[in-house]
PDB file of N, CA, C and O in Angstrom:
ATOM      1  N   UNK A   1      21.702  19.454  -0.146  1.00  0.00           N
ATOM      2  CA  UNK A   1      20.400  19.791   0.359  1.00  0.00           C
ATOM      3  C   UNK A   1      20.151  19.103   1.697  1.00  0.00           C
ATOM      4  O   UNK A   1      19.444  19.557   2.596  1.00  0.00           O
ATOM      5  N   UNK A   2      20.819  17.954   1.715  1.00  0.00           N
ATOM      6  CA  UNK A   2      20.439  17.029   3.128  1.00  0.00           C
ATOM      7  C   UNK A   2      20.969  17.708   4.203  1.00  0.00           C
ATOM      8  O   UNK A   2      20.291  17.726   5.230  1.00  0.00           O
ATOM      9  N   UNK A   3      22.107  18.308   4.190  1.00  0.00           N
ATOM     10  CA  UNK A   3      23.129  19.296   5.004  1.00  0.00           C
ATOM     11  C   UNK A   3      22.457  20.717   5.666  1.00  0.00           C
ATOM     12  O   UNK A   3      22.641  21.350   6.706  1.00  0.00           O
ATOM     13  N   UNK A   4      21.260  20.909   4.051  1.00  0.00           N
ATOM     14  CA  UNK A   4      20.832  21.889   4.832  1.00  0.00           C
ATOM     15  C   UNK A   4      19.889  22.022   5.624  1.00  0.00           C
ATOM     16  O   UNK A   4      19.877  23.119   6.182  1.00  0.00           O
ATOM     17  N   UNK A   5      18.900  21.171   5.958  1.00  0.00           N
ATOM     18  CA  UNK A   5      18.011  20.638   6.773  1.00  0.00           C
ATOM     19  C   UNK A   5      18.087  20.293   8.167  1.00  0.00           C
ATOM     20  O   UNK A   5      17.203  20.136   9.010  1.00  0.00           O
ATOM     21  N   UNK A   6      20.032  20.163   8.251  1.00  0.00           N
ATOM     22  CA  UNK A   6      19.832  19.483   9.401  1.00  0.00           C
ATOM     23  C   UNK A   6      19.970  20.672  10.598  1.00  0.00           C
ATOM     24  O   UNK A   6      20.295  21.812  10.264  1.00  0.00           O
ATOM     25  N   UNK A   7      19.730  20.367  11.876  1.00  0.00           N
ATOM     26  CA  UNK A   7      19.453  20.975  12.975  1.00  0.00           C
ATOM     27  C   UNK A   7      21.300  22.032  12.711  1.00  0.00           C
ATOM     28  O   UNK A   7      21.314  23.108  12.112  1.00  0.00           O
ATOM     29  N   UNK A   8      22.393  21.487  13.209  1.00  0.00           N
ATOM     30  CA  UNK A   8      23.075  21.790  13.219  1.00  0.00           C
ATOM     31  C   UNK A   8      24.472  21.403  12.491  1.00  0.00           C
ATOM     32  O   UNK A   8      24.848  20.231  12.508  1.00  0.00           O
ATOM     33  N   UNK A   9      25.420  22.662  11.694  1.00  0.00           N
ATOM     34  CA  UNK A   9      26.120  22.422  10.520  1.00  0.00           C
ATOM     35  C   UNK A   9      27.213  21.506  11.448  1.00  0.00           C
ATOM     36  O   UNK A   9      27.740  20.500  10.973  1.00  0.00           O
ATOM     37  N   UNK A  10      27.406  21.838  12.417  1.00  0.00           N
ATOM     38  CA  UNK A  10      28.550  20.588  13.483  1.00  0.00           C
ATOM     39  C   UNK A  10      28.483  19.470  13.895  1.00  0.00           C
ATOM     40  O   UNK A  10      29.338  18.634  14.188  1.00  0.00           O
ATOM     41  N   UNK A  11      27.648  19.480  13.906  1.00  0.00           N
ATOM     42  CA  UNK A  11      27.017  18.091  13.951  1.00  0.00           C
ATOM     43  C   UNK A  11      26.556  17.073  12.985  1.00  0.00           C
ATOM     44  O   UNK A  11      26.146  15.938  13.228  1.00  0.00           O
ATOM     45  N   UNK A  12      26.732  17.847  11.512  1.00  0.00           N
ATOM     46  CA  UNK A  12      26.165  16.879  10.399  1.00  0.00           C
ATOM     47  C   UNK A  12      26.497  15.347  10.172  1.00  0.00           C
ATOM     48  O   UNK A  12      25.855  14.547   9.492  1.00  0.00           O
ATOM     49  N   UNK A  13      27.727  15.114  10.952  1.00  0.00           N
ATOM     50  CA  UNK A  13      28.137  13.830  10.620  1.00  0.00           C
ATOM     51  C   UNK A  13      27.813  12.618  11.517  1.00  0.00           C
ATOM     52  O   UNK A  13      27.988  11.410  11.354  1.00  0.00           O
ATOM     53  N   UNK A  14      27.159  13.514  12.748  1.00  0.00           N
ATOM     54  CA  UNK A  14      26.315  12.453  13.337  1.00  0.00           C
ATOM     55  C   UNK A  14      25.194  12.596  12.316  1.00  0.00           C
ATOM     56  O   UNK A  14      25.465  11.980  11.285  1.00  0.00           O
ATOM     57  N   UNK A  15      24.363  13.036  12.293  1.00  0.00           N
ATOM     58  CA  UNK A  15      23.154  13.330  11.721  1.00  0.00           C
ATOM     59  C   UNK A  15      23.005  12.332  10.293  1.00  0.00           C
ATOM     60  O   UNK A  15      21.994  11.634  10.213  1.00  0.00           O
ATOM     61  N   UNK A  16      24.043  12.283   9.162  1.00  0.00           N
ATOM     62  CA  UNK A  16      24.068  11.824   8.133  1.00  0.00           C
ATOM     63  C   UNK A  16      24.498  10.364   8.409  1.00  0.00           C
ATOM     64  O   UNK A  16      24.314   9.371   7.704  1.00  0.00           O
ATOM     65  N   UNK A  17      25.195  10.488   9.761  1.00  0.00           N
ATOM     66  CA  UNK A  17      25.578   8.686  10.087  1.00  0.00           C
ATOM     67  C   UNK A  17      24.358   7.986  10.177  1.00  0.00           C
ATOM     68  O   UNK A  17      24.332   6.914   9.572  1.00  0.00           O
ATOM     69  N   UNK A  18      23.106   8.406  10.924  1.00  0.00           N
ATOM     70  CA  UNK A  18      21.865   8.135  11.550  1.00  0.00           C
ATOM     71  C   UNK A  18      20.954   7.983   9.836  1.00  0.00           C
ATOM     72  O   UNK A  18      20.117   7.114   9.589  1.00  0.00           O
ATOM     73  N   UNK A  19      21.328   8.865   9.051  1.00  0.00           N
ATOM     74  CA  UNK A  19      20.238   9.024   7.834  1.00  0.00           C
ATOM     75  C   UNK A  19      20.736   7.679   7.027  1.00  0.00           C
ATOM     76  O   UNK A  19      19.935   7.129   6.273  1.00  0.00           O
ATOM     77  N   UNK A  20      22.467   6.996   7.240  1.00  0.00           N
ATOM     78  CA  UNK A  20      22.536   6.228   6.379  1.00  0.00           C
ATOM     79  C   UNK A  20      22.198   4.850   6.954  1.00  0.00           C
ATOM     80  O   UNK A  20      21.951   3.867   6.256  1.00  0.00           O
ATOM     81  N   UNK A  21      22.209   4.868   8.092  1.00  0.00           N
ATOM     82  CA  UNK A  21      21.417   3.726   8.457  1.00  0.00           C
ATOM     83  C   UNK A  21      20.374   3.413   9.073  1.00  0.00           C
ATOM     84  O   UNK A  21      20.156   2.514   9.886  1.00  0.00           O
ATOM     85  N   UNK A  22      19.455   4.548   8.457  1.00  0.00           N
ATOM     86  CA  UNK A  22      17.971   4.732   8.780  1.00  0.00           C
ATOM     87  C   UNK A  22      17.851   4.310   6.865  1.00  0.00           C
ATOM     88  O   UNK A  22      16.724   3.988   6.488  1.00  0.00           O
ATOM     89  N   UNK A  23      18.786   4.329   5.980  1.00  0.00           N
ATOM     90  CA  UNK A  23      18.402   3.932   4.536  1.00  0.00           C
ATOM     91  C   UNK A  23      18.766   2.584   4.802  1.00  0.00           C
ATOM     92  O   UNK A  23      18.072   1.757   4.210  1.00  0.00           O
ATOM     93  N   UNK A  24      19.697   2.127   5.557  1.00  0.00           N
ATOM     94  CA  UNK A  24      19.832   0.641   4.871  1.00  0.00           C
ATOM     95  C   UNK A  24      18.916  -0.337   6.219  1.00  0.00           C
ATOM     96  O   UNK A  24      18.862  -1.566   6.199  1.00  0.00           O
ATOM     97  N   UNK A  25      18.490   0.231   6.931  1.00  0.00           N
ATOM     98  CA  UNK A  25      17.295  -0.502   7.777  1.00  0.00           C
ATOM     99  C   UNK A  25      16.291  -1.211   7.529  1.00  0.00           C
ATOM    100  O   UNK A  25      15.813  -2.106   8.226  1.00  0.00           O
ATOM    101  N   UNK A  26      15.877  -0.746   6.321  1.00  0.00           N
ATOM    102  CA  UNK A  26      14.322  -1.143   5.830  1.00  0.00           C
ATOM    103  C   UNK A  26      14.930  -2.761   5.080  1.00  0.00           C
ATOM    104  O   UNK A  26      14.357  -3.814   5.358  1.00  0.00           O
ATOM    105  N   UNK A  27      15.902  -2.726   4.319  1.00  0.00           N
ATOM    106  CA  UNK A  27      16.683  -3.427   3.727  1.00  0.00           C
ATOM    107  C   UNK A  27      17.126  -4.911   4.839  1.00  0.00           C
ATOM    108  O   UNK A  27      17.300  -5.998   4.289  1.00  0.00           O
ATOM    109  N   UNK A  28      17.216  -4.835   5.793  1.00  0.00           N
ATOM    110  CA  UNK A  28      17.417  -5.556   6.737  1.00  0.00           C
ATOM    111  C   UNK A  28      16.413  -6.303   6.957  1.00  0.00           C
ATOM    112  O   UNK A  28      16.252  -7.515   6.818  1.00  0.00           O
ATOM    113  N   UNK A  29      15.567  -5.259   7.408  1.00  0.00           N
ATOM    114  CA  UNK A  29      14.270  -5.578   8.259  1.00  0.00           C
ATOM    115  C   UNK A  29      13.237  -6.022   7.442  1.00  0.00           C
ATOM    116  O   UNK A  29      12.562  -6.862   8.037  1.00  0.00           O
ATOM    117  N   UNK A  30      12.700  -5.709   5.900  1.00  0.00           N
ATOM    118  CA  UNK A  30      11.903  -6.074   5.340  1.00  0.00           C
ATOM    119  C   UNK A  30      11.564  -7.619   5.098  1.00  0.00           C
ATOM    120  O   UNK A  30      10.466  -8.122   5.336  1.00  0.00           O
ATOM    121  N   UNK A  31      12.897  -8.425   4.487  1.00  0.00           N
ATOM    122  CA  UNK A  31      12.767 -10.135   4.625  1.00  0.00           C
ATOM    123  C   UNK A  31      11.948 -10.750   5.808  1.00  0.00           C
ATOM    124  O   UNK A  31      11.109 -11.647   5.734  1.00  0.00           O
ATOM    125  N   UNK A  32      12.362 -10.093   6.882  1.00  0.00           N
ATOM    126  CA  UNK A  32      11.889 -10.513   8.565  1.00  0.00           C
ATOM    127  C   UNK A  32      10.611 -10.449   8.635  1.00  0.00           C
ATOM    128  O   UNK A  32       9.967 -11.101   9.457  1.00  0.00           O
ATOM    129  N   UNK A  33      10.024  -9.552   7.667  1.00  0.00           N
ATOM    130  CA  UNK A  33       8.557  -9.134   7.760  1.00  0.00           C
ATOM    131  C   UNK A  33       7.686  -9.832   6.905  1.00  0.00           C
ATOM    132  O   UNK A  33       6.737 -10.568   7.175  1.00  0.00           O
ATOM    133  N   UNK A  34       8.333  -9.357   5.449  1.00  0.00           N
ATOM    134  CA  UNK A  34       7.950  -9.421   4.920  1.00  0.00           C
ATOM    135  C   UNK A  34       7.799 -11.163   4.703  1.00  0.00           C
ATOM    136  O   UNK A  34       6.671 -11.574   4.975  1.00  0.00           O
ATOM    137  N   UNK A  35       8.604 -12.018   4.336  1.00  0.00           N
ATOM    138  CA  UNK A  35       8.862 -13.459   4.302  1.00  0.00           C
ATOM    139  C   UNK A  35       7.596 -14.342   5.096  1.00  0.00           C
ATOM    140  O   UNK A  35       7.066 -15.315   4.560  1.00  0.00           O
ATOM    141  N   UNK A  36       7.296 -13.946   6.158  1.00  0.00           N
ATOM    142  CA  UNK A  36       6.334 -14.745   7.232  1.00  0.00           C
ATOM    143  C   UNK A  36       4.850 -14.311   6.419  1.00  0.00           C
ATOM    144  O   UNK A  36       4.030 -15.175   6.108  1.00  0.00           O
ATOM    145  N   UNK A  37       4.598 -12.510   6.063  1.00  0.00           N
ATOM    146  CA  UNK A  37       3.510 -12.350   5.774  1.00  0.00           C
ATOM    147  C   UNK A  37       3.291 -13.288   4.043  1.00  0.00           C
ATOM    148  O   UNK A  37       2.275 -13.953   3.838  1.00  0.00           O
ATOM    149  N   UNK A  38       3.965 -13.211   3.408  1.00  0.00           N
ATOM    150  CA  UNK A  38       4.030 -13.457   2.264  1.00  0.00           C
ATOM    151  C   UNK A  38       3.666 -15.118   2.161  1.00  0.00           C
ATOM    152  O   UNK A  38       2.908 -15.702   1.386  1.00  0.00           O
ATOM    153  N   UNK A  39       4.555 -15.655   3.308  1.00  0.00           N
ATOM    154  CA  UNK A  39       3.930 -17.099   3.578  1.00  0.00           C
ATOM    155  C   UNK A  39       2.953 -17.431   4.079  1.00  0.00           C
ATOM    156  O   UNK A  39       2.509 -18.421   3.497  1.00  0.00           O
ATOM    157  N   UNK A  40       2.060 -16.970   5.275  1.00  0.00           N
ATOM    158  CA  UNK A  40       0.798 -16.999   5.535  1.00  0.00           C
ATOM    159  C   UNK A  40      -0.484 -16.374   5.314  1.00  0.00           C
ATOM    160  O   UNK A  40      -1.618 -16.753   5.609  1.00  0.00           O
ATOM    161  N   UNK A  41       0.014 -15.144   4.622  1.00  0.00           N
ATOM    162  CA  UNK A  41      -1.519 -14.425   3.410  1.00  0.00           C
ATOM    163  C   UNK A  41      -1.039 -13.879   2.379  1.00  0.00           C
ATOM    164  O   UNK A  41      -1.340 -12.731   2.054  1.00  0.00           O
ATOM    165  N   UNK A  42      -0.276 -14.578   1.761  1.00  0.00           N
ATOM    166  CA  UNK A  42      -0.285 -14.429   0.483  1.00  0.00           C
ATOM    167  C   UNK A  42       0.215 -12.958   0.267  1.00  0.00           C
ATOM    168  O   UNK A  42       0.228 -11.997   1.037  1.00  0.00           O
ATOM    169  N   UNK A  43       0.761 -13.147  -1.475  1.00  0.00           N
ATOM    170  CA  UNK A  43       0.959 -12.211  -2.107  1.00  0.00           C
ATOM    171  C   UNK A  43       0.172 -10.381  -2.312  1.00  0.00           C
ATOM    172  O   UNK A  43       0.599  -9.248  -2.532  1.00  0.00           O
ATOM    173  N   UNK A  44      -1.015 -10.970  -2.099  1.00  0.00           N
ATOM    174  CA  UNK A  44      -1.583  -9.680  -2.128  1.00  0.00           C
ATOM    175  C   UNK A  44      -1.655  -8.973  -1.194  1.00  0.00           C
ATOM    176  O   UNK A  44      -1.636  -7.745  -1.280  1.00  0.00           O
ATOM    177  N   UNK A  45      -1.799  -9.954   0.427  1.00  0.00           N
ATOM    178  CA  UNK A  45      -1.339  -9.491   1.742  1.00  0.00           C
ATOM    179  C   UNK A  45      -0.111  -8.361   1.485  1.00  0.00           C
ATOM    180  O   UNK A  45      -0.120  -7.188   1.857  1.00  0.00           O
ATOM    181  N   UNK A  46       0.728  -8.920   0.892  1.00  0.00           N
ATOM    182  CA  UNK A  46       1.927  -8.600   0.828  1.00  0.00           C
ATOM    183  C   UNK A  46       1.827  -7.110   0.506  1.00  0.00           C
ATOM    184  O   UNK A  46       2.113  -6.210   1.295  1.00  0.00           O
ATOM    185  N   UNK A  47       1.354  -6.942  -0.843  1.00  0.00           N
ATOM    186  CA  UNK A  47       0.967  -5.824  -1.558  1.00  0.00           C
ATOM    187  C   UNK A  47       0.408  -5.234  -0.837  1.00  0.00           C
ATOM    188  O   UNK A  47       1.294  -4.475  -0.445  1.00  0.00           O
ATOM    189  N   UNK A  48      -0.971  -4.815   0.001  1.00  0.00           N
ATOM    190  CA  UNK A  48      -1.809  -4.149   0.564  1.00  0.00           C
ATOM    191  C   UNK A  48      -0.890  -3.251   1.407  1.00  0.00           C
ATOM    192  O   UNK A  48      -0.858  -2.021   1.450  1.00  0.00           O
ATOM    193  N   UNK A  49      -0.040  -4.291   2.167  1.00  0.00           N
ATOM    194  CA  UNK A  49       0.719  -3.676   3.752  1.00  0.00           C
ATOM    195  C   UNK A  49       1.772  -2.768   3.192  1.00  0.00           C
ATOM    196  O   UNK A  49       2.262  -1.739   3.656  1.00  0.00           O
ATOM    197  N   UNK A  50       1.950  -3.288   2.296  1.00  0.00           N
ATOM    198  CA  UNK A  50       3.890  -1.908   1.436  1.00  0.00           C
ATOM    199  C   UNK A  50       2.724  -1.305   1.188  1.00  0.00           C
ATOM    200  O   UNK A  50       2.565  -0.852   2.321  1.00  0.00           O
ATOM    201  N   UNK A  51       1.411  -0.799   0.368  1.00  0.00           N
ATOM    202  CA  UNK A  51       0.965   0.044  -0.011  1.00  0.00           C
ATOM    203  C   UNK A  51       0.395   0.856   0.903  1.00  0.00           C
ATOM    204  O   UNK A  51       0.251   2.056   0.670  1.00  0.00           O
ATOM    205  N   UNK A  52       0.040   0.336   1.950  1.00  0.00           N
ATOM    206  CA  UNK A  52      -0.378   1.323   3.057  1.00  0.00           C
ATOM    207  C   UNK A  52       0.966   1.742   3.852  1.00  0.00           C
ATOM    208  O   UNK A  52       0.882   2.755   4.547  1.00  0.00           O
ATOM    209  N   UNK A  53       1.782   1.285   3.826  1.00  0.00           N
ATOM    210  CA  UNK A  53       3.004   2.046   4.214  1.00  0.00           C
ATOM    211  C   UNK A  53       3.582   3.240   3.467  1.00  0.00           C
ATOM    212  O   UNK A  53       4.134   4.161   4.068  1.00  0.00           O
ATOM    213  N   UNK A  54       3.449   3.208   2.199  1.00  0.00           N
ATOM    214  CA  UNK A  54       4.053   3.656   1.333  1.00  0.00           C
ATOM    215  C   UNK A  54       3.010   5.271   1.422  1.00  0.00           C
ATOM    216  O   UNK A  54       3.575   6.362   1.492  1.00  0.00           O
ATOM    217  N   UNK A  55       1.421   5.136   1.402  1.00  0.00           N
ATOM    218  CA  UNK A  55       0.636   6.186   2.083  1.00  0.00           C
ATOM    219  C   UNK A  55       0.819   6.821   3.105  1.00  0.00           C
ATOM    220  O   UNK A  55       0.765   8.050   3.153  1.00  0.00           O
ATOM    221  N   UNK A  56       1.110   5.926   4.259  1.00  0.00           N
ATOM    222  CA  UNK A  56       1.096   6.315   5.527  1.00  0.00           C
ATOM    223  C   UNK A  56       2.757   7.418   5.473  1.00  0.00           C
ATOM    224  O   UNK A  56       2.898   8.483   6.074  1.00  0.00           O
ATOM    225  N   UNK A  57       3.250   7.097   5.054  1.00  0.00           N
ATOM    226  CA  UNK A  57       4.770   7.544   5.077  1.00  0.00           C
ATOM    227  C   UNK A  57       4.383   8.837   4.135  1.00  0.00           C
ATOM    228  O   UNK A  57       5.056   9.778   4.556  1.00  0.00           O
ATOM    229  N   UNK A  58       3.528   9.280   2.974  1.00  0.00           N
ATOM    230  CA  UNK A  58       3.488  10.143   1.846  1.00  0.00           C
ATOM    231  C   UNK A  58       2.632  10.831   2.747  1.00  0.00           C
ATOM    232  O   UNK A  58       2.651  11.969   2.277  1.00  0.00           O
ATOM    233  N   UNK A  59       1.946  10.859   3.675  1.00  0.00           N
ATOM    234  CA  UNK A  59       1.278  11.435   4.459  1.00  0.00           C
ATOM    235  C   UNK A  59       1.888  12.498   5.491  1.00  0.00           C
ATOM    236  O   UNK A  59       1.663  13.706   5.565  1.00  0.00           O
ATOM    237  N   UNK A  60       2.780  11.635   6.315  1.00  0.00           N
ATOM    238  CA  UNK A  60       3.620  12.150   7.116  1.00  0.00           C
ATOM    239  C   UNK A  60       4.737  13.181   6.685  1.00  0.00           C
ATOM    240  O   UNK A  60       5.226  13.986   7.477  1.00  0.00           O
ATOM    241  N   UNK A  61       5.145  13.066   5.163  1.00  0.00           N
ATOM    242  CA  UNK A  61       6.310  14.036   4.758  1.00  0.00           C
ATOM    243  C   UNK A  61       5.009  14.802   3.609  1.00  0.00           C
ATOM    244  O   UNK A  61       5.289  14.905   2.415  1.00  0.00           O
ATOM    245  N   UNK A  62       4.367  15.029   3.854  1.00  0.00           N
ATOM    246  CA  UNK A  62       3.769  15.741   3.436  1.00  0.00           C
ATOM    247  C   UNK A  62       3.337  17.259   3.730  1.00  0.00           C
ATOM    248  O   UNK A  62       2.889  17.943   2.810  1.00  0.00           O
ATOM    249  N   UNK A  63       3.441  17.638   4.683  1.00  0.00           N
ATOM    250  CA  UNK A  63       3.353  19.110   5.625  1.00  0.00           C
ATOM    251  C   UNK A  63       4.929  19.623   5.443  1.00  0.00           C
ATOM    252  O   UNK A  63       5.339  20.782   5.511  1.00  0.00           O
ATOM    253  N   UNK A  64       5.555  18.611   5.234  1.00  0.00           N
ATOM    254  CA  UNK A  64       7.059  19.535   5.271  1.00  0.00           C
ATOM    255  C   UNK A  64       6.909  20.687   4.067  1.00  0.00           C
ATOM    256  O   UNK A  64       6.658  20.370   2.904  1.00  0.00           O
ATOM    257  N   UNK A  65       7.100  22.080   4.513  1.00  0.00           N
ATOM    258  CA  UNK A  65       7.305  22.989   3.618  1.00  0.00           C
ATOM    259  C   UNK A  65       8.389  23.052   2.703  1.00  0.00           C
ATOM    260  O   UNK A  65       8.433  22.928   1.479  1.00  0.00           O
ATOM    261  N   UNK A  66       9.286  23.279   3.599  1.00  0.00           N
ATOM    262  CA  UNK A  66      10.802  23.741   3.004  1.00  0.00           C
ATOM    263  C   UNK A  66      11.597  23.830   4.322  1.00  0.00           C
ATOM    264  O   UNK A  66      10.924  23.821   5.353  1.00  0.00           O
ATOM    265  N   UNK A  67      12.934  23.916   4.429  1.00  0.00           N
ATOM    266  CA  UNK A  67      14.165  23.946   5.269  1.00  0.00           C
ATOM    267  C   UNK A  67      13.955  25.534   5.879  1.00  0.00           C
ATOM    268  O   UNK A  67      13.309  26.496   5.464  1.00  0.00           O
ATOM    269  N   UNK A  68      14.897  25.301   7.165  1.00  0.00           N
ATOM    270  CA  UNK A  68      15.076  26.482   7.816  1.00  0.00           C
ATOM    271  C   UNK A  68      16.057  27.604   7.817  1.00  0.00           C
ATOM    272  O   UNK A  68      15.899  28.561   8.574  1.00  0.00           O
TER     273      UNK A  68
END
């Protein structure tokens, strides 16, 4: 299904190179973020900001219909 979405079938392996390390990014980057907020406002800080991300993001893939 990911294959079929993408712009072009020749190109998929750039495309899927970019998707797998657009998955392991957040993974990187979250400690960096997350660690400082967690130490200076607390736990629930913590909670609020993933939860408004987690909206903000359900928002944005939300208009997607279906593939072309």
């Amino acid at each position: 299904m990911a294959i079929d979405v993408l712009p072009s079938r020749a190109e998929a392996a750039k495309y899927l190179g970019v998707w797998g390390i657009l998955g392991t990014l957040p993974q990187v980057v979250a400690p960096v973020i997350g660690g400082p907020v967690l130490d200076f406002l607390g736990f629930v800080s913590l909670l609020v900001i993933a939860a408004t991300y987690l909206v903000v993001g359900s928002l944005l893939i939300w208009k997607i219909r279906g593939i072309r």
